[in-house]
Biopython code that builds the backbone (N, CA, C, O; Angstrom):
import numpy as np
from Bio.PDB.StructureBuilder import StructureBuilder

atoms = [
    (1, "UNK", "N", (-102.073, 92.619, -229.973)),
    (1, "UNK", "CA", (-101.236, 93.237, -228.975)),
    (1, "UNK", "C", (-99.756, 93.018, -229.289)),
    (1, "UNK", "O", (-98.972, 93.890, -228.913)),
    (2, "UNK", "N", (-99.161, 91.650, -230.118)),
    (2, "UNK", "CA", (-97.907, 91.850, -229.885)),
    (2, "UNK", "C", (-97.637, 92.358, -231.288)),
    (2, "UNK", "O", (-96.440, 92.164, -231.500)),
    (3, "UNK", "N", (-98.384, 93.090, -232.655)),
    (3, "UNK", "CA", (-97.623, 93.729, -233.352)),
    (3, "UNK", "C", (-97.899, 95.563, -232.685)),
    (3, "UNK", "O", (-97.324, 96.515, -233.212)),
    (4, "UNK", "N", (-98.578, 95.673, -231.837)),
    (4, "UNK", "CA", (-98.107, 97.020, -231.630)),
    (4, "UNK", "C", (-96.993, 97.136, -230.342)),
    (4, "UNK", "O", (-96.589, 98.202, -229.878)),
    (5, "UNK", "N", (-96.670, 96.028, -229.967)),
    (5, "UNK", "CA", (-95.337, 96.304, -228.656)),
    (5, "UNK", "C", (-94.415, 95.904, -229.909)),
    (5, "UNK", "O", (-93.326, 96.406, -229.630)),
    (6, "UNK", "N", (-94.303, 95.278, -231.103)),
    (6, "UNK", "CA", (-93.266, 95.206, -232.137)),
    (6, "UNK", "C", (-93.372, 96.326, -232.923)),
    (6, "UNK", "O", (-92.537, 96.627, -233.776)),
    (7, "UNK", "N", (-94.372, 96.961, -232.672)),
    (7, "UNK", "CA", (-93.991, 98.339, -233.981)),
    (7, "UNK", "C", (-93.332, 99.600, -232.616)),
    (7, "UNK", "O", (-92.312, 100.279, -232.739)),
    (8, "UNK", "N", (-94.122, 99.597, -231.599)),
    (8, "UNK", "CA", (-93.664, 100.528, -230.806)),
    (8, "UNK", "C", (-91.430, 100.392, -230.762)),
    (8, "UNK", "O", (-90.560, 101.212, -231.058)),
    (9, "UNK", "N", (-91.371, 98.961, -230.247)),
    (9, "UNK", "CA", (-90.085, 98.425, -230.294)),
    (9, "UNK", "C", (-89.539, 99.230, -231.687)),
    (9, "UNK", "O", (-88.722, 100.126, -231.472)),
    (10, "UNK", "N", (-89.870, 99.016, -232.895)),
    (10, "UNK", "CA", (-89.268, 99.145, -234.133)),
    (10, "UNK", "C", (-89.266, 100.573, -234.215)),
    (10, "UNK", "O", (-88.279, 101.029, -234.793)),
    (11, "UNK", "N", (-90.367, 101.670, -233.662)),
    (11, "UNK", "CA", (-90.033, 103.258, -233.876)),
    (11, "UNK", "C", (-89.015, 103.444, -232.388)),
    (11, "UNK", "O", (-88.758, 104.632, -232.194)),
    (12, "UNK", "N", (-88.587, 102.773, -231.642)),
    (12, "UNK", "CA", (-87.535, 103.619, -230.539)),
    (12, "UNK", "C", (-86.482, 103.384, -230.961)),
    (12, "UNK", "O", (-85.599, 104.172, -230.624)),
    (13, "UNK", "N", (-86.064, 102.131, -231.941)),
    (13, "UNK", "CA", (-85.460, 101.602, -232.256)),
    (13, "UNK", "C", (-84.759, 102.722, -233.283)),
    (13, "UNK", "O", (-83.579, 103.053, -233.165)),
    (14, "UNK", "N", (-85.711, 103.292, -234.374)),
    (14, "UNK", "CA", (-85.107, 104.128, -235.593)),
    (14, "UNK", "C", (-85.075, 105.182, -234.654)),
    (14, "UNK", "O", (-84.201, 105.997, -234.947)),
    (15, "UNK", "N", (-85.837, 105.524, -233.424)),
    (15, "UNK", "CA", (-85.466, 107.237, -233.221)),
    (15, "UNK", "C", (-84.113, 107.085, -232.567)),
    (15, "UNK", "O", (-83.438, 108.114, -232.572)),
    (16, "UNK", "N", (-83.563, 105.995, -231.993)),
    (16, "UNK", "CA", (-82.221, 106.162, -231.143)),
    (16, "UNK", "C", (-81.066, 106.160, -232.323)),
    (16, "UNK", "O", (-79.913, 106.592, -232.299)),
    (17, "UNK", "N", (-81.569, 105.723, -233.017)),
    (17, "UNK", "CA", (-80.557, 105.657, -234.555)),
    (17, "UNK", "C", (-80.321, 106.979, -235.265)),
    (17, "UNK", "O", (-79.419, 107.327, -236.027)),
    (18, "UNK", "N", (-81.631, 107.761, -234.689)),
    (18, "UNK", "CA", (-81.880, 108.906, -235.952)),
    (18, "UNK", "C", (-81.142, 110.034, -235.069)),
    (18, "UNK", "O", (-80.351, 110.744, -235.688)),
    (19, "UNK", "N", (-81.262, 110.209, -234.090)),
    (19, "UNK", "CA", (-80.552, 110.912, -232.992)),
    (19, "UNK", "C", (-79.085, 110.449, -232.832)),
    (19, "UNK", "O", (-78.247, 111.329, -232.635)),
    (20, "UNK", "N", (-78.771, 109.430, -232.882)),
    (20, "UNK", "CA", (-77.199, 109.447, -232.503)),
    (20, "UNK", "C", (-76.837, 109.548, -233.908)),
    (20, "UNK", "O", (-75.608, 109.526, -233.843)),
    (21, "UNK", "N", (-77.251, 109.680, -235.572)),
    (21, "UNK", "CA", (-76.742, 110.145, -236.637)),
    (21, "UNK", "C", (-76.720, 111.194, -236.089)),
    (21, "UNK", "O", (-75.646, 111.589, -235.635)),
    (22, "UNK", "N", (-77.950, 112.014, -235.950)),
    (22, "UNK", "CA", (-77.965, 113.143, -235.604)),
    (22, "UNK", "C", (-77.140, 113.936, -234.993)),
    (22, "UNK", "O", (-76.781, 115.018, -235.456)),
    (23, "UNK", "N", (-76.775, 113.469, -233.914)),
    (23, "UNK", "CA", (-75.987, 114.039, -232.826)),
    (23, "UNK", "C", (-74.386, 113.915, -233.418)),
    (23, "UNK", "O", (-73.623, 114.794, -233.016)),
    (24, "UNK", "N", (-73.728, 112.705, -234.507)),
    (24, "UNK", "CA", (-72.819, 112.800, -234.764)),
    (24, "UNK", "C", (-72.397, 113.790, -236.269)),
    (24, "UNK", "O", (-71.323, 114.092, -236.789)),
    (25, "UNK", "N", (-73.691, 114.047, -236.571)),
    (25, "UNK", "CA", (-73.726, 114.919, -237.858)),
    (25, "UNK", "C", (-73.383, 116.355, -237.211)),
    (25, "UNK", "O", (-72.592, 117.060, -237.837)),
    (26, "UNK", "N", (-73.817, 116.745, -236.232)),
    (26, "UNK", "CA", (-73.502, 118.223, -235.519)),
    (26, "UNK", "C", (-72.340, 117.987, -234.916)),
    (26, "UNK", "O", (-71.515, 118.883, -235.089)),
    (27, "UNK", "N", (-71.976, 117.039, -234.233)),
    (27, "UNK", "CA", (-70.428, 116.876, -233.775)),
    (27, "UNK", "C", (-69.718, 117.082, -235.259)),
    (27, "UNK", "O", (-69.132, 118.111, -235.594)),
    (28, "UNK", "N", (-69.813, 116.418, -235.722)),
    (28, "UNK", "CA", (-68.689, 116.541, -237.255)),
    (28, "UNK", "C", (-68.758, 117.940, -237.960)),
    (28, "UNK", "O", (-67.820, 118.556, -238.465)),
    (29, "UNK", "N", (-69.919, 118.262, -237.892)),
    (29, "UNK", "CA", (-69.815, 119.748, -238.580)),
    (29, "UNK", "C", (-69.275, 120.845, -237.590)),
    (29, "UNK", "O", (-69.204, 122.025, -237.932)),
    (30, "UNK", "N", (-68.816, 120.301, -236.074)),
    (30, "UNK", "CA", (-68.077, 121.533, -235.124)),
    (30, "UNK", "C", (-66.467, 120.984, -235.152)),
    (30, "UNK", "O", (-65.558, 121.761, -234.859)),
    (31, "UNK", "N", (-66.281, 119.993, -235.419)),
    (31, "UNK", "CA", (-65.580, 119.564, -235.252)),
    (31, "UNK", "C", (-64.210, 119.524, -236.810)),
    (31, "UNK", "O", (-62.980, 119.538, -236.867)),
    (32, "UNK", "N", (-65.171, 119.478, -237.674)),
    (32, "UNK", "CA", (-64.456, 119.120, -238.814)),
    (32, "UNK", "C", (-65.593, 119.788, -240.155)),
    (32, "UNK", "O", (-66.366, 119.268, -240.960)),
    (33, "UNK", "N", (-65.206, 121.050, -239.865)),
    (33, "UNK", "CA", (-66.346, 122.005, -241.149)),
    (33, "UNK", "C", (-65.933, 121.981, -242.871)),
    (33, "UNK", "O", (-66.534, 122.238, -243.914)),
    (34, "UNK", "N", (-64.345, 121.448, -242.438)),
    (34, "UNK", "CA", (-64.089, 121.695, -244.046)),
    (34, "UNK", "C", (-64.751, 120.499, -244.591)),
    (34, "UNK", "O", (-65.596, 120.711, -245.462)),
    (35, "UNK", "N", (-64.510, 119.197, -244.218)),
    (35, "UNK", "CA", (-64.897, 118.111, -244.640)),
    (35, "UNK", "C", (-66.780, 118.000, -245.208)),
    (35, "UNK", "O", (-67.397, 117.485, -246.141)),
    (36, "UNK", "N", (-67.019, 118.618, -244.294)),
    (36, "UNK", "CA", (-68.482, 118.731, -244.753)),
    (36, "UNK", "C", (-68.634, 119.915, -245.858)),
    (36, "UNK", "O", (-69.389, 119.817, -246.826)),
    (37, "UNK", "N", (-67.898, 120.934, -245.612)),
    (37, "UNK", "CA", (-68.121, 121.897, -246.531)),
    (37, "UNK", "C", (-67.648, 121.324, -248.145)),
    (37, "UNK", "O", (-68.420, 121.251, -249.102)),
    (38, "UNK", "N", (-66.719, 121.088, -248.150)),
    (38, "UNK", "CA", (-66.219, 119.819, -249.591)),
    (38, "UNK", "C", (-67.189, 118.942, -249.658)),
    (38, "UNK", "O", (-67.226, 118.487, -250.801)),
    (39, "UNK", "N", (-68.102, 118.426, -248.888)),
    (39, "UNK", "CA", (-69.260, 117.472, -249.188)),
    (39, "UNK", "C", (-70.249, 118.199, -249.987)),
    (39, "UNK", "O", (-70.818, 117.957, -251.052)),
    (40, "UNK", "N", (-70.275, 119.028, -249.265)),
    (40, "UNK", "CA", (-71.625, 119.760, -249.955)),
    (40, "UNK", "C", (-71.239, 120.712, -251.065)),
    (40, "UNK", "O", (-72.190, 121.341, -251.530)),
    (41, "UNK", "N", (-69.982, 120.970, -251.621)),
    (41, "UNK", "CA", (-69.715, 122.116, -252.656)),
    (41, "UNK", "C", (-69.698, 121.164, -253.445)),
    (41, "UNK", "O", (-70.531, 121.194, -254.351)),
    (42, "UNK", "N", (-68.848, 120.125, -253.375)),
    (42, "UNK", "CA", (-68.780, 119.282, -254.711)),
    (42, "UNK", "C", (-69.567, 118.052, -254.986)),
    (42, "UNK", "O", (-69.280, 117.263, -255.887)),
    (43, "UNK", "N", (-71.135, 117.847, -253.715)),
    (43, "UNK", "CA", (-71.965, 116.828, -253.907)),
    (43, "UNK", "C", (-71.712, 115.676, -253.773)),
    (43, "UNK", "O", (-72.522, 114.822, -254.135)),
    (44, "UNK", "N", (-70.363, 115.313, -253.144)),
    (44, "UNK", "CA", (-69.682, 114.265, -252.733)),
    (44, "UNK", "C", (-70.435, 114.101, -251.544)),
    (44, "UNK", "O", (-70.570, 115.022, -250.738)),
    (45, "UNK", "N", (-70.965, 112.901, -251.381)),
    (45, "UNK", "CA", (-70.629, 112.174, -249.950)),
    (45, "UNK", "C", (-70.445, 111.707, -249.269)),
    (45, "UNK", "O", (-71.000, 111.699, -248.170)),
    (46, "UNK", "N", (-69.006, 110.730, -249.892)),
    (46, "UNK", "CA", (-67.948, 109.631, -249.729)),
    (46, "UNK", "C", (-67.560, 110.501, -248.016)),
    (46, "UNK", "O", (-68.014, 110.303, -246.889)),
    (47, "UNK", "N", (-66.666, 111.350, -248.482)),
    (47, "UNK", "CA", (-65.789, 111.854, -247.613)),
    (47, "UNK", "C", (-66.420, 112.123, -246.077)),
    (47, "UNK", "O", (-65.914, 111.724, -245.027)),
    (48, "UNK", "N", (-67.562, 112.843, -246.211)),
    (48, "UNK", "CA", (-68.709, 112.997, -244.922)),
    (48, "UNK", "C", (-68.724, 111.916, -244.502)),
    (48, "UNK", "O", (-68.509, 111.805, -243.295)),
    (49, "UNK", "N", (-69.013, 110.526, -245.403)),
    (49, "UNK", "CA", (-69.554, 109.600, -244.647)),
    (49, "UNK", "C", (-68.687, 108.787, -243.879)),
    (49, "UNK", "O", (-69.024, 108.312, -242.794)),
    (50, "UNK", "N", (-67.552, 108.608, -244.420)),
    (50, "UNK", "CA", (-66.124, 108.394, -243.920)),
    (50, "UNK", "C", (-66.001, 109.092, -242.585)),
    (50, "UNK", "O", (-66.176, 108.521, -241.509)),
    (51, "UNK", "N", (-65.636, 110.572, -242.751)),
    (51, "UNK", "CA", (-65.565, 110.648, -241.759)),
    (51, "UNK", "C", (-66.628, 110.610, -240.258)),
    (51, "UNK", "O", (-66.326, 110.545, -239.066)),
    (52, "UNK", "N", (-68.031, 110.686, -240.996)),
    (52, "UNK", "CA", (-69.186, 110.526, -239.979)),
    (52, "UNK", "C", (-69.167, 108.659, -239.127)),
    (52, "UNK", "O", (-69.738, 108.253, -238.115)),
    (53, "UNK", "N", (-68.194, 107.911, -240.172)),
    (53, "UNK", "CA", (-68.213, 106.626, -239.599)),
    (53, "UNK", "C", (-66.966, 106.574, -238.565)),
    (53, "UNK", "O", (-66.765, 105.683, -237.741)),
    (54, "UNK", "N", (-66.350, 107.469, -238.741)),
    (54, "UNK", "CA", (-65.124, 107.609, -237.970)),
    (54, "UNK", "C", (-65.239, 108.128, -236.557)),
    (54, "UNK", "O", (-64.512, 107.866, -235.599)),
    (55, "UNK", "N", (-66.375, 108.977, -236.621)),
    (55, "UNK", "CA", (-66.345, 109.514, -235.720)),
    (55, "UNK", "C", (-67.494, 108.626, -234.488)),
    (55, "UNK", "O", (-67.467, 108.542, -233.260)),
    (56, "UNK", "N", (-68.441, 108.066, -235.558)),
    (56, "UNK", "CA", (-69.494, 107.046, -234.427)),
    (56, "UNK", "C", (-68.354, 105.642, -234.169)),
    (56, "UNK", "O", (-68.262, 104.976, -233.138)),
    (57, "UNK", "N", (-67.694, 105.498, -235.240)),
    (57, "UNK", "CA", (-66.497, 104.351, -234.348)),
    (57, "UNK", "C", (-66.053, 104.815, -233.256)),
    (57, "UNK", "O", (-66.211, 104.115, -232.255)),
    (58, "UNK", "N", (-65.387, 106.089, -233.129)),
    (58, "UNK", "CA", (-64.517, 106.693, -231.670)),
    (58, "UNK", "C", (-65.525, 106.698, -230.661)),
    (58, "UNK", "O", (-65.265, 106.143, -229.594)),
    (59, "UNK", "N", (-66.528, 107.186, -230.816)),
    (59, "UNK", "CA", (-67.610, 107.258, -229.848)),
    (59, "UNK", "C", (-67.606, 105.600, -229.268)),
    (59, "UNK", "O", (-67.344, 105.384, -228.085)),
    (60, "UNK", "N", (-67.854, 104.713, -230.021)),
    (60, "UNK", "CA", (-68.157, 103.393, -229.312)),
    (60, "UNK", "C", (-67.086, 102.823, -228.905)),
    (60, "UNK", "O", (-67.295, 101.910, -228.106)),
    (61, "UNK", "N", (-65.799, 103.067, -229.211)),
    (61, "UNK", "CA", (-64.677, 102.212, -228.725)),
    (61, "UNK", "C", (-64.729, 103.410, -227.725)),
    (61, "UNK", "O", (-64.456, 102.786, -226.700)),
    (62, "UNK", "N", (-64.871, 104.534, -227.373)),
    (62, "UNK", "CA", (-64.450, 105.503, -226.021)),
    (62, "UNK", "C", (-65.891, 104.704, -224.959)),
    (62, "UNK", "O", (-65.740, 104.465, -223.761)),
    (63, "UNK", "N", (-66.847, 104.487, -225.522)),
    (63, "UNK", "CA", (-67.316, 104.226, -224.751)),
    (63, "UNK", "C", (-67.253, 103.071, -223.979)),
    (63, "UNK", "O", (-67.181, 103.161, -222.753)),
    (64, "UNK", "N", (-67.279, 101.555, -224.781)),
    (64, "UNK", "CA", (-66.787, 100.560, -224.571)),
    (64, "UNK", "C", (-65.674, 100.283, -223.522)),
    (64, "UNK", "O", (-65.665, 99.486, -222.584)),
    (65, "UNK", "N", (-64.587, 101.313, -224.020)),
    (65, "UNK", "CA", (-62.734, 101.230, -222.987)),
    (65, "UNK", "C", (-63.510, 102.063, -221.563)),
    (65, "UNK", "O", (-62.945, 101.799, -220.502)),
    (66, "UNK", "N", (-64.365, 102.738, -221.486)),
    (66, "UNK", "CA", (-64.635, 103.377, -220.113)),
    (66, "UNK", "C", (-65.733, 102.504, -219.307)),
    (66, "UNK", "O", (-65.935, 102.671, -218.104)),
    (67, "UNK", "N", (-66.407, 101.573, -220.083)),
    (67, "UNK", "CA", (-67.285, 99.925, -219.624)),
    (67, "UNK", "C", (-66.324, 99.139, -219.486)),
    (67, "UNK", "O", (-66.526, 97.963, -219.183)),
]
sb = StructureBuilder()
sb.init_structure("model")
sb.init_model(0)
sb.init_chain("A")
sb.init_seg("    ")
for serial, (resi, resn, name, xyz) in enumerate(atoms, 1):
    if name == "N":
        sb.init_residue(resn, " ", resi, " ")
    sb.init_atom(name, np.array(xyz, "f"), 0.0, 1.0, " ", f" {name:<3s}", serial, name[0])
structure = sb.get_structure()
């Protein structure tokens, strides 16, 4: 019983992860198309990820300053 309340724990765990990439991967591509578009023409994906970390930073300090 307690490795399936630890595996259950461990898949909500990756889906809340996989969704808020998620959710910040579609924010960034409305938000900022060239950057991704230069990701993907020249196979780079320094710059995406940069800015995809930039943008889940703002999210948590906006959220944090309004807690």
């Amino acid at each position: 019983m307690r490795l399936a309340r630890w595996s259950v724990s461990l898949f909500g765990t990756v889906a809340v992860l996989a969704a808020l990439l998620a959710g910040a991967t579609i924010w960034l591509l409305v938000t900022d198309p060239v950057t991704v578009a230069e990701s993907v023409n020249t196979g780079q994906v320094t710059p995406f990820v940069e800015e995809l970390a930039g943008v889940l930073y703002t999210a948590l300090k906006d959220i944090l300053k309004y807690l």
